[in-house]
C-alpha positions as CSV (number, residue, x, y, z in Angstrom):
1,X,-56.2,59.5,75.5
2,X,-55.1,56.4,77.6
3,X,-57.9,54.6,75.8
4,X,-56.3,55.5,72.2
5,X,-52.7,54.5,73.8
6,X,-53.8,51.1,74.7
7,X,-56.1,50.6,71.5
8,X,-52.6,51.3,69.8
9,X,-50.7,49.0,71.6
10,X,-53.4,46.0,71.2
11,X,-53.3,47.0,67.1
12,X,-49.7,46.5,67.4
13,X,-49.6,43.2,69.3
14,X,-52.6,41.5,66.8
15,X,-51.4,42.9,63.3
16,X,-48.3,40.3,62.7
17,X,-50.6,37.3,63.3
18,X,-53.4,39.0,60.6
19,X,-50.2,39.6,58.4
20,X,-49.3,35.8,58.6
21,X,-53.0,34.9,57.6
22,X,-53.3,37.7,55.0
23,X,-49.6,36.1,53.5
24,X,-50.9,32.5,53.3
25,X,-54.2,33.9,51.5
26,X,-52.3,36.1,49.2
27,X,-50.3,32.8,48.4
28,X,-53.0,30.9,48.0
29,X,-53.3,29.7,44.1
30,X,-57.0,28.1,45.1
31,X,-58.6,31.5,46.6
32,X,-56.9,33.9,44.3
33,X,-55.8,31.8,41.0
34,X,-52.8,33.6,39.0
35,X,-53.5,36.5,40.7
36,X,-50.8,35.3,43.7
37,X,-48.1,37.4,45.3
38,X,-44.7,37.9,43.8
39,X,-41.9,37.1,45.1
40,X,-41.0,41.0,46.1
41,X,-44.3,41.0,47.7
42,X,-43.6,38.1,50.0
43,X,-40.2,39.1,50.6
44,X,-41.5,42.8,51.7
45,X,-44.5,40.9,53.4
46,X,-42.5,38.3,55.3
47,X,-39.7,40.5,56.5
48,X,-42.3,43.6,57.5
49,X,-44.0,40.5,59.7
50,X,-40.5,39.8,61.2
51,X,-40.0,43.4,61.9
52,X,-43.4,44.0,63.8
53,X,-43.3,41.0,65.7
54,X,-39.7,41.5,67.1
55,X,-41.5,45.2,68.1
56,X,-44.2,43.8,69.3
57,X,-42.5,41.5,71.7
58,X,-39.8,43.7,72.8
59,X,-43.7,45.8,73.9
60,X,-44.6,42.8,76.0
61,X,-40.9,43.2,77.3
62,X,-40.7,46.3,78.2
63,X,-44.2,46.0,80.4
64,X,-43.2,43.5,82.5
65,X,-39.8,45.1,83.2
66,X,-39.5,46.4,86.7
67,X,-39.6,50.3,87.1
């Protein structure tokens, strides 16, 4: 179970960083053509990316806080 816990916790810390590439590719008119996000998409995608990395960093926080 500790094992899972700290899985979790590494999935949370790396997925804004694969969101950031997985924006710019989805933006990219070269790799995907016309077939590019919308602007809802990158709106959703860009502030979902904000929202996990201010989580993920008030994680880092909280583990390095005193007990």
């Amino acid at each position: 179970m500790t094992m899972l816990y700290y899985a979790a916790m590494l999935n949370g810390v790396l997925a804004p960083p694969l969101m950031i590439l997985i924006l710019f590719i989805a933006n990219n008119t070269k790799i995907l053509g016309k077939h590019t996000n919308s602007w809802f998409s990158n709106t959703l995608g860009i502030f979902i990316t904000i929202l996990m990395s201010a989580i993920s960093l008030g994680l880092i926080y909280s583990l390095f806080q005193p007990k």
